[in-house]
Backbone as numpy.savetxt, mean C-alpha at the origin, in Angstrom:
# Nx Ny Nz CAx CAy CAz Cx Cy Cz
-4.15 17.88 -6.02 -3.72 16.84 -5.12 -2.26 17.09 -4.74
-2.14 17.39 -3.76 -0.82 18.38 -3.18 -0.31 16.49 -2.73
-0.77 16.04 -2.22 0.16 15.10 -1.34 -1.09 13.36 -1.68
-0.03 12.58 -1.92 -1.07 11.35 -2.81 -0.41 10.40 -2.06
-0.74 9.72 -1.08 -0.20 7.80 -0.70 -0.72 6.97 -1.48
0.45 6.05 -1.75 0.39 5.09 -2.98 0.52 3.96 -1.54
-0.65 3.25 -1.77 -0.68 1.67 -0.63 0.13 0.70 -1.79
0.89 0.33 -1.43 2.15 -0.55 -2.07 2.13 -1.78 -1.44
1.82 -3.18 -2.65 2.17 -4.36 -1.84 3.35 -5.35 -2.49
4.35 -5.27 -2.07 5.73 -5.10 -2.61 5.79 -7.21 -2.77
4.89 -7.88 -2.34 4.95 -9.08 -2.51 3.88 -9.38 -3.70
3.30 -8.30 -3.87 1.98 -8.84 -5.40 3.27 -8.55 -6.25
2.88 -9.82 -7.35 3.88 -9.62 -8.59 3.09 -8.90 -9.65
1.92 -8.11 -9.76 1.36 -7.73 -10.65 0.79 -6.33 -10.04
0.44 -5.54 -10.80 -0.46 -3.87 -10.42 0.80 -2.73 -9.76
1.29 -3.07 -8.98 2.54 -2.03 -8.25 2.44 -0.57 -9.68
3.21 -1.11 -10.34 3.41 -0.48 -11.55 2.40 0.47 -12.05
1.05 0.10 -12.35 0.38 0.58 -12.81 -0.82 1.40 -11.51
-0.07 1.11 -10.06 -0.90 1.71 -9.58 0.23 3.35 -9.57
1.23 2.60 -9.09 2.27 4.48 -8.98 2.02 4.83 -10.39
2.33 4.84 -11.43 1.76 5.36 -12.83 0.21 6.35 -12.68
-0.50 5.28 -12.07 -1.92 6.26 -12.20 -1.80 7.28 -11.08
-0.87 7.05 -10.39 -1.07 8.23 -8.93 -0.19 9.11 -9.46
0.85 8.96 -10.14 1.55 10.23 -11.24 0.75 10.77 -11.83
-0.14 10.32 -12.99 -0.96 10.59 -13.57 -1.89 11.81 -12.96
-2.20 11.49 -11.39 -3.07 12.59 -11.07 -2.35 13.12 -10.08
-1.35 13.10 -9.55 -0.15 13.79 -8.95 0.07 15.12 -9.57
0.31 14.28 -11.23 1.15 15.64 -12.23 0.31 16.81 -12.20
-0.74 16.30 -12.13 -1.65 17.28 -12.65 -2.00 18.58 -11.51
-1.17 18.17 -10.30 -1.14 19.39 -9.26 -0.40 19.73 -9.09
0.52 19.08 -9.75 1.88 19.69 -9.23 2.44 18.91 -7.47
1.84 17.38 -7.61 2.14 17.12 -6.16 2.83 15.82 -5.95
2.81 15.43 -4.73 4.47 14.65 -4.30 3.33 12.95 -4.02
3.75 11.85 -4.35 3.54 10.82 -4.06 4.54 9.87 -2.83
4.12 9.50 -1.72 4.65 8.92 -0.73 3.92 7.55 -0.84
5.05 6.68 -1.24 4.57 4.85 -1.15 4.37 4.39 0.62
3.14 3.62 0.63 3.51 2.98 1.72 3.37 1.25 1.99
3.98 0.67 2.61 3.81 -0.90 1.99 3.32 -1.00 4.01
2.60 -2.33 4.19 2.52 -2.78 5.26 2.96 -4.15 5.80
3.10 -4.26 6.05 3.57 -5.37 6.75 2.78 -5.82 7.72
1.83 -6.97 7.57 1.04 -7.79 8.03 1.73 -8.16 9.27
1.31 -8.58 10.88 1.94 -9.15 11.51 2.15 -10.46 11.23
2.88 -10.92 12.16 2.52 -13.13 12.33 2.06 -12.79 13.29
1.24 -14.12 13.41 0.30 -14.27 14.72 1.54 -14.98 15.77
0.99 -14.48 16.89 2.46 -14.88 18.01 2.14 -16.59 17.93
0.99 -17.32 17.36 1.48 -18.61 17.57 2.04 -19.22 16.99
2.72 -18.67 15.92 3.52 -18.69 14.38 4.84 -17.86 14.92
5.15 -16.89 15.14 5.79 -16.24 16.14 6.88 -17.13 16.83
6.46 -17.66 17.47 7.77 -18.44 18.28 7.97 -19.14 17.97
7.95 -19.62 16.61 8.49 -20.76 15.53 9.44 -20.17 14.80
9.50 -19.05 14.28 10.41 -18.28 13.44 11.69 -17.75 14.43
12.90 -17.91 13.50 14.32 -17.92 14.22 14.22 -16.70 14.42
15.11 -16.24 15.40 15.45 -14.71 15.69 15.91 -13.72 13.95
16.02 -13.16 14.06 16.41 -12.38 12.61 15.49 -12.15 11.83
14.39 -13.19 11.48 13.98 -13.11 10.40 12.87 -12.37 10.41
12.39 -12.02 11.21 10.97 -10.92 10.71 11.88 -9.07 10.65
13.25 -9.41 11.48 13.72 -7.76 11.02 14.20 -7.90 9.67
14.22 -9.18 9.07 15.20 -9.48 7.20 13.98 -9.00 6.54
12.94 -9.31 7.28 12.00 -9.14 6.31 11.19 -7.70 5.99
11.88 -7.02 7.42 11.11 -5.55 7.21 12.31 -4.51 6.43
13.64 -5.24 6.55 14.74 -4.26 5.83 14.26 -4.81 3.92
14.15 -6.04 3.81 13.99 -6.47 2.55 12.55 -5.32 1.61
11.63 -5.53 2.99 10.88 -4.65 2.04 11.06 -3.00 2.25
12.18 -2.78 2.86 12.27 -1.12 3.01 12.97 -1.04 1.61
14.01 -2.24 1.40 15.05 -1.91 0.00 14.14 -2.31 -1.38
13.04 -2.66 -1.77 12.32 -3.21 -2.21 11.40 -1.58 -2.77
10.93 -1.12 -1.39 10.41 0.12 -1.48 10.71 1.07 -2.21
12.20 1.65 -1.61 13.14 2.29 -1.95 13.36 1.92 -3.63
13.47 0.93 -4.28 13.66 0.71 -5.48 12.97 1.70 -6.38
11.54 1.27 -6.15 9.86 1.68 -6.36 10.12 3.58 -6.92
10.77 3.61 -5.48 10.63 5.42 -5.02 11.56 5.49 -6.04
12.94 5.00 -6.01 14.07 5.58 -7.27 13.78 5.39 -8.59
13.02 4.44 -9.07 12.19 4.39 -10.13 11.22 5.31 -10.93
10.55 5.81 -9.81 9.62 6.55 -9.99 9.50 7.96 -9.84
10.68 8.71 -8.99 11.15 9.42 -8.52 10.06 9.90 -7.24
9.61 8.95 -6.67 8.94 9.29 -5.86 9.49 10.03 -4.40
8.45 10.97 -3.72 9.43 11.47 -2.58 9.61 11.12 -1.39
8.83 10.19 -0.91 8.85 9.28 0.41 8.46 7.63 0.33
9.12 7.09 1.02 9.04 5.39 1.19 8.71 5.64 2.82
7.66 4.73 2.71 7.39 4.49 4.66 6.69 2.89 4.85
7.34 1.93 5.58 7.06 0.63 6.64 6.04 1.13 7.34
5.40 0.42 7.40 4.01 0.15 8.54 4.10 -1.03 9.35
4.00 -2.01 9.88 3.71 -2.81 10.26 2.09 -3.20 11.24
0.92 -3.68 10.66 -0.04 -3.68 11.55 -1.65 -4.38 10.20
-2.23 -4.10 10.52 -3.61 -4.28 9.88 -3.57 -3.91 8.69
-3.26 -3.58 7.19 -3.35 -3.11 5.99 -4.10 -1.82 6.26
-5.58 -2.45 5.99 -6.29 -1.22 6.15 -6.41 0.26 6.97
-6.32 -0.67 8.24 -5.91 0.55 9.39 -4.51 1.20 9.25
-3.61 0.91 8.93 -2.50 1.30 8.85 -2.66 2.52 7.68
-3.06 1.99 6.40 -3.11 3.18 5.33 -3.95 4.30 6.14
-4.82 3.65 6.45 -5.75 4.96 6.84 -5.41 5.78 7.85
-4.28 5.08 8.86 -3.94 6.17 9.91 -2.74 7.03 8.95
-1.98 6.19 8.50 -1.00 6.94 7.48 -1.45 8.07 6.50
-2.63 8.35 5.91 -3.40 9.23 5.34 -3.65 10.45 6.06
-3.85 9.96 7.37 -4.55 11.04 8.20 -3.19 11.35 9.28
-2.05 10.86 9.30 -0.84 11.40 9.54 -0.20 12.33 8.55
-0.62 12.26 7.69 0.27 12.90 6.45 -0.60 14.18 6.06
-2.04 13.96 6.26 -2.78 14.44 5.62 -3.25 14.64 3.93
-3.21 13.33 3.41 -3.00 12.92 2.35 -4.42 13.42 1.80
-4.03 14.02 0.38 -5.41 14.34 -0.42 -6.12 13.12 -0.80
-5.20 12.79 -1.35 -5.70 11.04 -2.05 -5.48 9.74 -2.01
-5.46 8.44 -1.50 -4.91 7.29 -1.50 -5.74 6.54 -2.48
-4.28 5.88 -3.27 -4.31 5.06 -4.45 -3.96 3.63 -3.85
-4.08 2.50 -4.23 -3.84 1.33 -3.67 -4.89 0.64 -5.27
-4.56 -0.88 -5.23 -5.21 -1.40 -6.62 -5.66 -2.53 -5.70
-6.60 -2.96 -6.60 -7.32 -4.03 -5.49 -7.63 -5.37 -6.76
-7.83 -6.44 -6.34 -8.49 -7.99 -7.27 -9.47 -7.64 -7.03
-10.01 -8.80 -8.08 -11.40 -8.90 -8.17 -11.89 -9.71 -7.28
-12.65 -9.53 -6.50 -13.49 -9.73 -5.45 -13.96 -11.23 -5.51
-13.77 -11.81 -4.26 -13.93 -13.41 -4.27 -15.28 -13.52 -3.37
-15.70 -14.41 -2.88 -17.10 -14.32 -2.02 -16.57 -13.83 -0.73
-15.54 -14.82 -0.26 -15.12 -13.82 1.04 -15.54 -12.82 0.96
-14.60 -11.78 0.10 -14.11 -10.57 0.23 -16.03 -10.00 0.40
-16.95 -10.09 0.05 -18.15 -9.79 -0.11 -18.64 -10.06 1.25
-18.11 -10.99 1.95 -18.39 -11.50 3.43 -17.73 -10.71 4.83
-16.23 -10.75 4.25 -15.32 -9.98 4.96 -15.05 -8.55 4.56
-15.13 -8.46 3.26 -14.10 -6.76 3.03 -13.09 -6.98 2.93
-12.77 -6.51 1.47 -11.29 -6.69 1.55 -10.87 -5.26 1.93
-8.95 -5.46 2.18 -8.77 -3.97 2.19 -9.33 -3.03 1.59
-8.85 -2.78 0.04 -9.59 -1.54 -1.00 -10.95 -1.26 -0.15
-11.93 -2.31 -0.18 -13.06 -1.71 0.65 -12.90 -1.31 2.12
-12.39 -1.94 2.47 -12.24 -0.68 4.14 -11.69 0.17 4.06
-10.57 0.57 2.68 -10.26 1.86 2.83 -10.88 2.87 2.51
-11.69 2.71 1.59 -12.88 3.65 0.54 -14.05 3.66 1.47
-14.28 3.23 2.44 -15.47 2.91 3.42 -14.97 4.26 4.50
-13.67 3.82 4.70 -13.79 4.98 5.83 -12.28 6.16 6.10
-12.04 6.14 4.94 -10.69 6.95 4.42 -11.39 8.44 4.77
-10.38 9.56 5.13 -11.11 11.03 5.24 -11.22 11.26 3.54
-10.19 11.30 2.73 -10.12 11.44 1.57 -10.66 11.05 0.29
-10.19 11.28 -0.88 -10.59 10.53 -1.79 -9.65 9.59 -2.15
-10.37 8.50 -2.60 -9.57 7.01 -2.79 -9.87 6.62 -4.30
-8.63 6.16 -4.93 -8.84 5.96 -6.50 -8.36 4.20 -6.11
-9.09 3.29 -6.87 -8.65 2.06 -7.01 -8.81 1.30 -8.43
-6.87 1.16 -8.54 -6.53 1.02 -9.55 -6.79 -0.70 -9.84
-7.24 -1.31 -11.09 -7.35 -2.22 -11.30 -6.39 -2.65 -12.30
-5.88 -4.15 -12.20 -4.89 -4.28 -13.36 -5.72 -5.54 -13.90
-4.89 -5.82 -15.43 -5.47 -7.05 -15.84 -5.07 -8.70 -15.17
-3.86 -8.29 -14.44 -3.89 -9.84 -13.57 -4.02 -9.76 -12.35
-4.38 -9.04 -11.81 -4.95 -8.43 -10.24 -5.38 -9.76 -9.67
-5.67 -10.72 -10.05 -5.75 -11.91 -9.22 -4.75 -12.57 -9.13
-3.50 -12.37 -9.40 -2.11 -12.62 -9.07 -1.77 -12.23 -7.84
């Protein structure tokens, strides 16, 4: 695994950790480079013109420095912003990079998610690659 995206959600207070850990884990073992990527959900524009000027760029620098933490922590070799759909976003980011593997950790599945799909499943549904999904013990956090 020459090149591994770690899907990063820098607002879950639980899994982060143990998902870059497991993408080291099979990183090391090729000798290859891990690139975090976090997304950033839009607001819907009718939510949108309620919010003051500034604050959705506070919020994309907050999670670039947030990122960046992650990467110096970990010694990881790339941090990258998305802004758009979760799912679609990793997956175009995969296939921009040409990523061997995307790691991302997912909860345990609510009825929605069985109705809708959550991310983890749209990414493993239609990722070019192979997809590892890391589970933690408070993943419903």
């Amino acid at each position: 695994m020459k090149k591994v995206l770690v899907a990063i959600d820098i607002a879950r207070s639980g899994g982060n950790d143990t998902c870059i850990k497991a993408a080291q884990d099979i990183a090391g073992t090729m000798d290859g480079a891990l690139v975090l990527l976090h997304v950033i959900e839009p607001i819907p524009r009718y939510i949108a013109f309620d919010i003051p000027d500034g604050v959705l760029g506070k919020r994309k620098s907050e999670a670039q420095e947030e990122l960046r933490k992650l990467a110096v922590q970990y010694s990881c070799s790339d941090v990258v912003i998305r802004e758009g759909a979760p799912a679609t976003e990793i997956l175009e980011h995969a296939l921009e990079i040409k990523a061997d593997l995307i790691v991302l950790h997912s909860h345990d599945p609510k009825l929605s998610n069985y109705l809708l799909g959550s991310v983890a499943s749209r990414v493993v549904r239609h990722a070019h690659c192979s997809v590892h999904i890391v589970r933690h013990p408070d993943a419903s956090i």
